[in-house]
C-alpha positions as CSV (number, residue, x, y, z in Angstrom):
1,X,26.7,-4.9,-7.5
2,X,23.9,-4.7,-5.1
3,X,23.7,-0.9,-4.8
4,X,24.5,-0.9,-8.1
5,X,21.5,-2.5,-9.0
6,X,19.3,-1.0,-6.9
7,X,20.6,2.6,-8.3
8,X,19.8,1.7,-11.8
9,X,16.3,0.5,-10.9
10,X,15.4,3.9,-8.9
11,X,17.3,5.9,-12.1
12,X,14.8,4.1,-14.0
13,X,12.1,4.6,-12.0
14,X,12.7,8.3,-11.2
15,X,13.4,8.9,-15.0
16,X,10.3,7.2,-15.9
17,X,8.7,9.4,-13.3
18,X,9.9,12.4,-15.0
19,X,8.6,11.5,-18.3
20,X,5.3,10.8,-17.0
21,X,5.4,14.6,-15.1
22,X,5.9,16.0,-18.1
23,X,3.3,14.0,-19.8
24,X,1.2,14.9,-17.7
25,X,2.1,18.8,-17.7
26,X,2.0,18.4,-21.9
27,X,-1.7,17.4,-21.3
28,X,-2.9,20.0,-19.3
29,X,-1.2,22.5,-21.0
30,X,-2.9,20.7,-24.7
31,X,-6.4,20.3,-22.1
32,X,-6.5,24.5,-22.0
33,X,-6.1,25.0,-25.1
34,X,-8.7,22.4,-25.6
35,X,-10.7,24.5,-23.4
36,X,-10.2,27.8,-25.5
37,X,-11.4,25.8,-28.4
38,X,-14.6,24.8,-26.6
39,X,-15.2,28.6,-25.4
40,X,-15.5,29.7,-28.6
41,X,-17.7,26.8,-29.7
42,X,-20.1,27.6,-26.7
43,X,-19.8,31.6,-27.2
44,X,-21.1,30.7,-30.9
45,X,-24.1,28.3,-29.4
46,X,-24.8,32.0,-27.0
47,X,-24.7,33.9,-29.7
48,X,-27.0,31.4,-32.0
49,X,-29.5,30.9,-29.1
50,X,-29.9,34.9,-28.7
51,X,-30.9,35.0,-32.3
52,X,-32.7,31.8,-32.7
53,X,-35.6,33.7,-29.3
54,X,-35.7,36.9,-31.4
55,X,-36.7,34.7,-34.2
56,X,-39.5,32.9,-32.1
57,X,-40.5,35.7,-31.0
58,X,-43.1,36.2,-34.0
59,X,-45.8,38.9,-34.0
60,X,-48.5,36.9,-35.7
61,X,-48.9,33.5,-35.6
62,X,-49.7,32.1,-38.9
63,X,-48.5,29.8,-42.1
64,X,-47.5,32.6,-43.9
65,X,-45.7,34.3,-41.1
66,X,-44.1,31.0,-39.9
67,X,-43.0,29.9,-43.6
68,X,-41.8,33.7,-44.4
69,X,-39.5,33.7,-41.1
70,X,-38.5,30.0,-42.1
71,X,-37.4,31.0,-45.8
72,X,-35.6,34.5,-44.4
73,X,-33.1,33.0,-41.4
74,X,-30.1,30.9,-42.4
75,X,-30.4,28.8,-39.7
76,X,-34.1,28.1,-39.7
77,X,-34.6,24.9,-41.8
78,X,-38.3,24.3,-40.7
79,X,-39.9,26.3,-37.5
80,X,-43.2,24.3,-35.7
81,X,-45.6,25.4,-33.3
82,X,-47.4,23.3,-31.0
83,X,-50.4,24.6,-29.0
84,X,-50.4,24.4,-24.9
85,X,-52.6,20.8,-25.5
86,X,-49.0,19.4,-27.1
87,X,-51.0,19.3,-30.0
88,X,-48.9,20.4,-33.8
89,X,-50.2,23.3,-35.4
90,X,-47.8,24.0,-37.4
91,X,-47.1,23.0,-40.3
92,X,-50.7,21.9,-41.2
93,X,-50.7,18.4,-42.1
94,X,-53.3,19.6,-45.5
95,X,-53.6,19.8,-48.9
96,X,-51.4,23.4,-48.4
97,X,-48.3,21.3,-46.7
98,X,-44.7,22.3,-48.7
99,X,-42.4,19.6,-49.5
100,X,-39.9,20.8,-46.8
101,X,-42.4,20.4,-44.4
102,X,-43.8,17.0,-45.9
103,X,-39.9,16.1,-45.0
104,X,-40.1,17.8,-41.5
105,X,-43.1,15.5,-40.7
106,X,-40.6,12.6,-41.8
107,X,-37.5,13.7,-40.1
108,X,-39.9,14.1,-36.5
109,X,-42.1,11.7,-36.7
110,X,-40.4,9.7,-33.9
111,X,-40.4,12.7,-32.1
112,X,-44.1,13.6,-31.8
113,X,-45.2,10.0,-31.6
114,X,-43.0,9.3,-28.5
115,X,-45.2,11.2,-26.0
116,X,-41.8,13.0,-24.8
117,X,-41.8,15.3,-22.4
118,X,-40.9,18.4,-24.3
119,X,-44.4,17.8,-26.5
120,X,-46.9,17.1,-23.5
121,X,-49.4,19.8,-22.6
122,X,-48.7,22.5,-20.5
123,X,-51.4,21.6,-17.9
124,X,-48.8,18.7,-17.0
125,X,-45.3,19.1,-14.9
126,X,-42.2,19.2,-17.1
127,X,-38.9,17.7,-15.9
128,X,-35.5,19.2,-15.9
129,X,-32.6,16.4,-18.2
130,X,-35.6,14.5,-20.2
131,X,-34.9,12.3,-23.0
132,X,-32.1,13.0,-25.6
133,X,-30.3,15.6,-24.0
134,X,-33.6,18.4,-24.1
135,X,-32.6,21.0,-21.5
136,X,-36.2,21.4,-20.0
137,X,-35.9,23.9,-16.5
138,X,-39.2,25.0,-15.3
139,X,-37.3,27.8,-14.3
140,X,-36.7,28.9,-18.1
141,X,-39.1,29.6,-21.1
142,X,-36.4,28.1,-23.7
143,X,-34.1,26.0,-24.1
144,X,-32.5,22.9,-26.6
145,X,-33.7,19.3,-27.5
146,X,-31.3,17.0,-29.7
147,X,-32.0,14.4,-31.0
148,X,-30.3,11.9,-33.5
149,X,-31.6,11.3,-37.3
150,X,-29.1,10.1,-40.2
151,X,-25.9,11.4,-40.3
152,X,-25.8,12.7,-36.9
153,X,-27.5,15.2,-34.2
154,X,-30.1,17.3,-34.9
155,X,-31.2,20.4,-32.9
156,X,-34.1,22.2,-32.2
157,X,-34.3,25.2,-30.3
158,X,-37.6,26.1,-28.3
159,X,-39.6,29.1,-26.6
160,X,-42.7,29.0,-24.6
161,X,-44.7,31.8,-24.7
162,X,-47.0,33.9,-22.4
163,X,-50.1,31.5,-23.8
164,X,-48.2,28.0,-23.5
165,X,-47.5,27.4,-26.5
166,X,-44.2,26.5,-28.0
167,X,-42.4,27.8,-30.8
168,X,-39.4,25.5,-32.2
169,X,-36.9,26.1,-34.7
170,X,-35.8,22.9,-36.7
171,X,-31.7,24.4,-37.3
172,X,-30.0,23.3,-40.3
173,X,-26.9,20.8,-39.5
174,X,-25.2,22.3,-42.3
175,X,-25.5,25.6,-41.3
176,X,-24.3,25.1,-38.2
177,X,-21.6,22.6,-38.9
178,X,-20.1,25.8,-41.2
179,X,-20.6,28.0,-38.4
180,X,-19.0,26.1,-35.9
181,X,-15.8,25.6,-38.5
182,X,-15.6,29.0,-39.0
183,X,-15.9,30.3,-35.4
184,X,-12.4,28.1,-34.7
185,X,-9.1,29.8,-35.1
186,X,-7.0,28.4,-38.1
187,X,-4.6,25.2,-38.0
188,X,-1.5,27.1,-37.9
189,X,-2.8,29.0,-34.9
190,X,-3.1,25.8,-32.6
191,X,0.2,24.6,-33.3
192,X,2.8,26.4,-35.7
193,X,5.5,24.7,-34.5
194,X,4.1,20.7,-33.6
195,X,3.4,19.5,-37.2
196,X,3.1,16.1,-35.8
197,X,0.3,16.8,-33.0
198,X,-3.6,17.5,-34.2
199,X,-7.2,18.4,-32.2
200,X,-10.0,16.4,-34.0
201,X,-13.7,17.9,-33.4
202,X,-15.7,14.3,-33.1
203,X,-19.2,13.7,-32.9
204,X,-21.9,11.6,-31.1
205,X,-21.1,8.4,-33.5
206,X,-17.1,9.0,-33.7
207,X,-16.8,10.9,-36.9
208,X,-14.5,13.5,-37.6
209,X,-16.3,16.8,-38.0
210,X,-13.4,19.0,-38.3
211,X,-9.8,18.6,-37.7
212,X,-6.4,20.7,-36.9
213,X,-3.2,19.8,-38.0
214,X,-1.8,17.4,-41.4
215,X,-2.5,14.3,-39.0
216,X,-5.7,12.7,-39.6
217,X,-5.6,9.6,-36.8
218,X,-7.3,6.4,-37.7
219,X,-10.9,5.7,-36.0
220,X,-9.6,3.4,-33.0
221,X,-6.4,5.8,-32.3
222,X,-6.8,7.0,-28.3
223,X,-6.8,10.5,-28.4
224,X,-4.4,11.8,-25.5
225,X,-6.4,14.3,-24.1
226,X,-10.0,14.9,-24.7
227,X,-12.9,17.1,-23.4
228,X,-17.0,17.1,-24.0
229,X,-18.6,20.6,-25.6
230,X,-21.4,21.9,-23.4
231,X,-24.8,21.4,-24.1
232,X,-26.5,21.1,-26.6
233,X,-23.4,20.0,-28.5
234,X,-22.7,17.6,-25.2
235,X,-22.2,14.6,-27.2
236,X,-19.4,16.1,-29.2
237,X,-16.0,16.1,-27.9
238,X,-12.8,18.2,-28.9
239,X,-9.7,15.4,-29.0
240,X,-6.0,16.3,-28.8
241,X,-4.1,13.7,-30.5
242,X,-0.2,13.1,-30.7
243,X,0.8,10.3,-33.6
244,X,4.4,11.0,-33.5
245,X,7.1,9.8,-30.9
246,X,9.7,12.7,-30.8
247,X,8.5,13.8,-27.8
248,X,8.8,10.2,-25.9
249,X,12.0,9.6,-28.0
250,X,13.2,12.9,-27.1
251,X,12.4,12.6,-23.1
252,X,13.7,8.4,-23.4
253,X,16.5,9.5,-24.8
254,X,17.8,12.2,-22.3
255,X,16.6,10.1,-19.2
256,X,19.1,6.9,-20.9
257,X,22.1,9.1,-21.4
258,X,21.6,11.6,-17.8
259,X,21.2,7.8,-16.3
260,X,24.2,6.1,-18.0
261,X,26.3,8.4,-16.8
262,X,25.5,8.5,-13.3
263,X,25.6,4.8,-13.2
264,X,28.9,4.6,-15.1
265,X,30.4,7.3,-11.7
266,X,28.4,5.8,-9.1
267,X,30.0,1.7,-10.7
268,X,33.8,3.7,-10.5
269,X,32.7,4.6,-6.9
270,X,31.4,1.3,-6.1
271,X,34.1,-0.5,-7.4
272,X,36.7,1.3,-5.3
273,X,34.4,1.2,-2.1
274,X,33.8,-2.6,-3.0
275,X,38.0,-3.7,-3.4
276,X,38.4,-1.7,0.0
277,X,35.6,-2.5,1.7
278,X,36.6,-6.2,0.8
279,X,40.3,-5.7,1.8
280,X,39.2,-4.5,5.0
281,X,36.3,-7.1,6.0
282,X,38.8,-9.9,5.1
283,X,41.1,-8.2,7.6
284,X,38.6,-7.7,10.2
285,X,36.7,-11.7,9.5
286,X,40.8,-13.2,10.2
287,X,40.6,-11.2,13.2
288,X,37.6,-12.1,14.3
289,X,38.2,-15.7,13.9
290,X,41.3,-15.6,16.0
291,X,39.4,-14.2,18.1
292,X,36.4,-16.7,18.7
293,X,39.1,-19.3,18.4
294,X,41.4,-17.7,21.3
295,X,37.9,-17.3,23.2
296,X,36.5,-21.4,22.3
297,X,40.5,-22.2,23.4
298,X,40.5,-20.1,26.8
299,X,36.8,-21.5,27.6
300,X,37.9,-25.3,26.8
301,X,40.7,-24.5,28.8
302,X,39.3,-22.8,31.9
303,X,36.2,-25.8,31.9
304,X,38.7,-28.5,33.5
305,X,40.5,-26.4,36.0
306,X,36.6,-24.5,37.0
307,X,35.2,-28.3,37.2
308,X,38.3,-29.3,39.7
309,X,37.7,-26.2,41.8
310,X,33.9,-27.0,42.3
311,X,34.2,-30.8,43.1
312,X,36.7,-30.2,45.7
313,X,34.7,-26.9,47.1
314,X,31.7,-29.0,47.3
315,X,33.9,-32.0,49.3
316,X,35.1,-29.6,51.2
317,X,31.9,-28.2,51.9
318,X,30.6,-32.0,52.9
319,X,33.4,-32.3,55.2
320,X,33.8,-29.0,57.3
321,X,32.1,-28.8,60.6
322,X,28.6,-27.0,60.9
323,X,30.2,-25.0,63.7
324,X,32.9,-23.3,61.6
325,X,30.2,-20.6,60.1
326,X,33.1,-18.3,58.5
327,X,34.4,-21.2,56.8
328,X,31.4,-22.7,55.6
329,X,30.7,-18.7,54.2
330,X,33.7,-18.3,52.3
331,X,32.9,-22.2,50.7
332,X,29.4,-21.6,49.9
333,X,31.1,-18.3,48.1
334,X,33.3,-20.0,46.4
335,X,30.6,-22.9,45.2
336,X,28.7,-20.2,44.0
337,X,30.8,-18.1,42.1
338,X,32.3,-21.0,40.4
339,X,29.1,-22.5,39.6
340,X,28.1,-19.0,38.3
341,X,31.4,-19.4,36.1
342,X,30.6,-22.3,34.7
343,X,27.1,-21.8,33.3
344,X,29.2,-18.3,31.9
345,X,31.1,-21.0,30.1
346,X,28.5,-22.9,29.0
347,X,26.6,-20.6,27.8
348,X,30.4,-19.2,25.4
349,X,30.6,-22.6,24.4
350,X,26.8,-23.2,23.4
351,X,26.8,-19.7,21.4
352,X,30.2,-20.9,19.8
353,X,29.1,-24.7,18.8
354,X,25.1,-23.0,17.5
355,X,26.9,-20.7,15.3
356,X,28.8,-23.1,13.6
357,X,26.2,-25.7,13.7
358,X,27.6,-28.3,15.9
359,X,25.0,-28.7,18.9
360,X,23.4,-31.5,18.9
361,X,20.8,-33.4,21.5
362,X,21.8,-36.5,23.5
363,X,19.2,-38.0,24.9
364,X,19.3,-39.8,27.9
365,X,16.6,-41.8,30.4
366,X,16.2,-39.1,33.4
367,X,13.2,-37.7,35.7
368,X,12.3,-33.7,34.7
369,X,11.8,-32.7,38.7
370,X,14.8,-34.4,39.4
371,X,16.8,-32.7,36.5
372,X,15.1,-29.2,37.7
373,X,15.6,-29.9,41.5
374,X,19.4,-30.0,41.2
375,X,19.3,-26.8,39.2
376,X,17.4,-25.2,41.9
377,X,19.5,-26.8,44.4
378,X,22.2,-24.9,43.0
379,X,20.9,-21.4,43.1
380,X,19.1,-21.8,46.4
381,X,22.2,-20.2,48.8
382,X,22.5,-17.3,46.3
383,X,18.8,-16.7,46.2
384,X,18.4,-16.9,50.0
385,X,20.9,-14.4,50.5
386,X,19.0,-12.2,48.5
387,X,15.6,-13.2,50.3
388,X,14.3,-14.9,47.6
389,X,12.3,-17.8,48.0
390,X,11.8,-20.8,45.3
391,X,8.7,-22.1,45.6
392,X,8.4,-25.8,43.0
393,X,5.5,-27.5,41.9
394,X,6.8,-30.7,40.7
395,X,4.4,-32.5,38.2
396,X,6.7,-34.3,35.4
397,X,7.9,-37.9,37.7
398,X,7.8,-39.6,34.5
399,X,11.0,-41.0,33.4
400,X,11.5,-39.6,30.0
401,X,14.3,-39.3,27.4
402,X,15.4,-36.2,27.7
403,X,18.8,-34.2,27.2
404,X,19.6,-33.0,30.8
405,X,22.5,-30.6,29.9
406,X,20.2,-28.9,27.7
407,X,17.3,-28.2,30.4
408,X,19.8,-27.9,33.0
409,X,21.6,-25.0,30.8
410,X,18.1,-23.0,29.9
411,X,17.1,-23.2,33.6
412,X,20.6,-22.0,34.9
413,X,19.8,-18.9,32.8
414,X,16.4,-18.3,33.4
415,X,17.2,-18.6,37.2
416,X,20.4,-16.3,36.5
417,X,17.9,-13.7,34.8
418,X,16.0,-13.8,38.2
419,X,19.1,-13.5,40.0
420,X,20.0,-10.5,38.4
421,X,17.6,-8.5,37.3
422,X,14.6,-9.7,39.7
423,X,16.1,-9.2,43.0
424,X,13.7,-7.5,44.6
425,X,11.2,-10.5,43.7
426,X,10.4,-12.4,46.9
427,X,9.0,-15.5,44.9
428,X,10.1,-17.4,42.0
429,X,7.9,-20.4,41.3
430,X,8.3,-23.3,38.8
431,X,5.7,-25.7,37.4
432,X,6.5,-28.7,35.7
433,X,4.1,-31.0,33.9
434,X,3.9,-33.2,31.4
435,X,1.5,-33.3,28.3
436,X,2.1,-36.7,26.3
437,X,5.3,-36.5,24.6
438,X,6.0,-32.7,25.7
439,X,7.4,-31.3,29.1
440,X,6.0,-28.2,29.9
441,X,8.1,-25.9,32.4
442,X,7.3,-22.3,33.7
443,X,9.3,-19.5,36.1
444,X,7.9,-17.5,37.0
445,X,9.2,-13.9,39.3
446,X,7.9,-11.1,40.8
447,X,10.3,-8.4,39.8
448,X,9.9,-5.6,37.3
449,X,9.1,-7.2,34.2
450,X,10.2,-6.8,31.0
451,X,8.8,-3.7,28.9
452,X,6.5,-4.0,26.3
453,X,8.8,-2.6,23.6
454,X,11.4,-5.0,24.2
455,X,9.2,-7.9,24.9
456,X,10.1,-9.0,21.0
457,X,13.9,-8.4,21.4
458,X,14.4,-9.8,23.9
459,X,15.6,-13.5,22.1
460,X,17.9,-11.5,19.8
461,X,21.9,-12.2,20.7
462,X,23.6,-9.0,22.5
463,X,20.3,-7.3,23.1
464,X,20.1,-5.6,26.5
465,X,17.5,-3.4,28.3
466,X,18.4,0.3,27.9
467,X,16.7,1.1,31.3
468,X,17.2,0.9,35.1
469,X,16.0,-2.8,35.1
470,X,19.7,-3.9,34.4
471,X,21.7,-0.9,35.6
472,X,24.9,-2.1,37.8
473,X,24.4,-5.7,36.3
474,X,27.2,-7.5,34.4
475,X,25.7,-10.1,31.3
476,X,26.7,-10.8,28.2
477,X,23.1,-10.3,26.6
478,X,23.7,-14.3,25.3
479,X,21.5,-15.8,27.7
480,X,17.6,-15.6,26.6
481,X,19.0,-16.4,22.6
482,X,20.9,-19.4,23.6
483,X,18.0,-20.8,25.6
484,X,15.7,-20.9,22.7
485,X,17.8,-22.6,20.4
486,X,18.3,-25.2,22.6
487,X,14.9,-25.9,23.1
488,X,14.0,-25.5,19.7
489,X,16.7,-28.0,18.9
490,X,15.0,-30.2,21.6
491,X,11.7,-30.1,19.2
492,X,10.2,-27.5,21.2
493,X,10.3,-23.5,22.4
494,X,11.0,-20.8,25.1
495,X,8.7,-18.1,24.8
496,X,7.4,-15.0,27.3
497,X,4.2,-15.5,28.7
498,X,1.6,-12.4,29.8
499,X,2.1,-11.7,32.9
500,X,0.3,-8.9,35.4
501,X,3.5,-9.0,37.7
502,X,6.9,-9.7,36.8
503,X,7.9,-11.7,34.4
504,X,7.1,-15.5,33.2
505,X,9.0,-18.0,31.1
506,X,7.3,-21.0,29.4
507,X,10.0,-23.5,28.0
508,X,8.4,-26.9,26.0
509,X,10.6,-29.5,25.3
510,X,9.9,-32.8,23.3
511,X,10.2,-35.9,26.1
512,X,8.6,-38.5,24.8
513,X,8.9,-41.9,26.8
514,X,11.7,-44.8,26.0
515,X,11.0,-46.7,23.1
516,X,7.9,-45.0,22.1
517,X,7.9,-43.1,18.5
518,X,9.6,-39.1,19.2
């Protein structure tokens, strides 16, 4: 079911991915042909602004040549002069004004009483991006200024001439508006075949100016894809919009059905990997537990017969004569190996009893040096024969309660680590102190050390240096894991200390004194 799961939630994800590509293709392809739509809008503004400086471009400058070249272009709805002291010449504010130019003053009053740049004299720097959009170059004798009266934007197109001053042309929104609509290629040319999907031509304030397609979206509908004009029209924006759902229904649809299917093979699979994958793990957990149990029974067995051999070895060891070398060798062999043996066994049954939860602490009244001095006792032959010598610094005399199998075990295979892997080390020292209720105990060798890669995996069960460092050496990789746990089942820890040389072992263990609070 797990798989299962997770294969539905990447179908779903992937197929959701999918849509969005498309998407995502859909708008690009609808964001170029919004492009085409603005090209022709902007190659229209060219084509206007070529016309509009042959009309400013008057031969005499005069009322009745002004108001004659006003009443004889389309676009002209009131042309304007202004002399290089940004002062209005034309129209004359007199008795000889027109009403359409009584309703030009009205329409621009804001505009010559704002001091904007565009009007200022010519003996002053202009600045390119002034107020309202006015395109203003130094680099250029023309260019646009919009701004917003009424219904909408207005524009007013501009020329400087040789003697500074500046002829505008007031255009007519209409005029243009018509222009613009009829410079755009028919509704069935966007999109013959997409009756649902429409481009919207908006304006500065949000207002439809012109639309393509039967839909007509409501106000706060999110276009999908939109684009700006250029300027002067920069405010206006050319919006693609898609009301329908076919096209998510369409792409939902197929992604449910393609995914259904492949989850309905991949569950037949499953299920028949599942029931045999389940026949065979039940197979393989009964063996398994025979096995721990044959290997709990031999240990349990082999304990009481290994104890026997090592009592009498050591008697026997008490009792021989100090001249009978050769004997006392093969004894002090023996000892070893059996003592070696056991913590083997120890260390079977500790794994065994941790991983079905059955360790426990007893605590008993006992002396930490005196606990770690019968440890080292032990490995002292072995590590002589190897030229290693133990060097203690005893500092924990305090009589404690403390669980002396449990220290005596996580020594045994820290000092077995030593023995094996650090034998070129010609010291191994142990400190011992105690810290109020805490015991603190480190060893401390001068062999290879442990590399940094495996410096984290080292605790993990089975886990074995892939390197020279254990080469030749026999282990069962249970050592190090079992340690921990049975400090940190005595309230404390075993970690790996820095070390420049070798290799350093801190164990803690909670020790508090009898009858105070643990």
């Amino acid at each position: 079911m797990v798989p299962l799961g997770l294969t539905t939630w990447l179908g779903v994800k992937v197929g959701r991915d999918e849509q969005e590509m498309v998407r995502h293709r859909l708008d690009d392809l609808w964001r170029s042909r919004l492009h085409v739509v603005a090209d022709s809008i902007d190659a229209l503004m060219k084509t206007h602004e070529q016309t509009l400086l042959e009309l400013t471009t008057l031969s005499r400058i005069d009322a009745d040549t002004i108001r004659t070249a006003t009443r004889g272009h389309r676009l002209a709805r009131q042309i304007f002069v202004i002399n290089p002291k940004g002062q209005l010449v034309h129209p004359p504010k007199d008795d000889t004004t027109s009403q359409l130019e009584q309703a030009f003053f009205t329409r621009t009053q804001r505009l010559f009483s704002s001091k904007d740049p565009f009007f200022r004299p010519l003996d002053r720097p202009s600045q390119s991006g002034g107020q309202n959009g006015a395109s203003r170059n130094p680099a250029q004798s023309y260019g646009w200024h919009v701004w917003y009266w009424e219904e909408g934007i207005n524009l007013i197109f501009f020329r400087r001439d040789d003697q500074g001053r500046i002829i505008g042309v007031e255009l007519s929104r209409i005029v243009l508006l018509a222009d613009i609509v009829g410079a755009l290629p028919a509704t069935r040319a966007i999109s013959p075949d997409l009756p649902e999907r429409s481009i919207q031509l908006v304006d500065a304030s949000g207002r439809r100016v012109y639309g393509y397609g039967p839909v007509n979206p409501q106000r706060e509908t999110v276009p999908r894809v939109s684009i700006p004009l250029n300027p002067p029209l920069g405010s206006w924006t050319l919006q693609y919009f898609e009301t329908g759902d076919s096209l998510d229904e369409t792409l939902a649809s197929s992604t449910r059905f393609n995914l259904l299917i492949s989850l309905l093979a991949l569950g037949l699979v499953l299920t028949g990997l599942a029931v045999y994958i389940f026949l065979e793990s039940s197979r393989e957990t009964r063996r398994a537990k025979k096995r721990v149990t044959f290997v709990n029974q031999v240990s349990h067995e082999l304990k009481t017969p290994l104890t026997n051999i090592r009592m009498y070895a050591e008697l026997l060891e008490d009792q021989i004569d100090d001249e009978e070398e050769k004997a006392r060798g093969y004894l002090e062999v023996i000892v070893s190996e059996s003592q070696r043996l056991s913590r083997l066994i120890a260390n079977v049954l500790s794994f065994s009893r941790q991983q079905k939860g059955r360790q426990s602490v007893v605590l008993t009244t006992a002396v930490v040096d005196d606990v770690t001095r019968g440890v080292l006792a032990q490995f002292r032959p072995s590590f002589k024969a190897k030229g290693i010598e133990i060097v203690f610094h005893p500092n924990a005399a305090q009589s404690c309660l403390l669980d002396k199998d449990i220290l005596g075990q996580i020594l045994s295979n820290l000092l077995s680590n030593v023995e094996k892997y650090a034998a070129y080390s010609k010291h191994v020292t142990i400190h011992s102190s105690q810290a109020g209720h805490n015991t603190i105990i480190t060893v401390k060798d001068e062999g290879p050390g442990i590399p940094r890669a495996a410096r984290k995996k080292i605790f993990e069960p089975f886990f074995r240096i892939k390197q020279g460092l254990n080469e030749g050496v026999s282990g069962t990789g249970i050592g190090l894991a079992i340690s921990r746990d049975l400090a940190r089942l005595h309230s404390g820890d075993l970690t790996l200390e820095s070390s420049d040389v070798g290799t350093c072992f801190k164990i803690v263990l909670h020790t508090p004194k009898k009858g105070s609070a643990s």
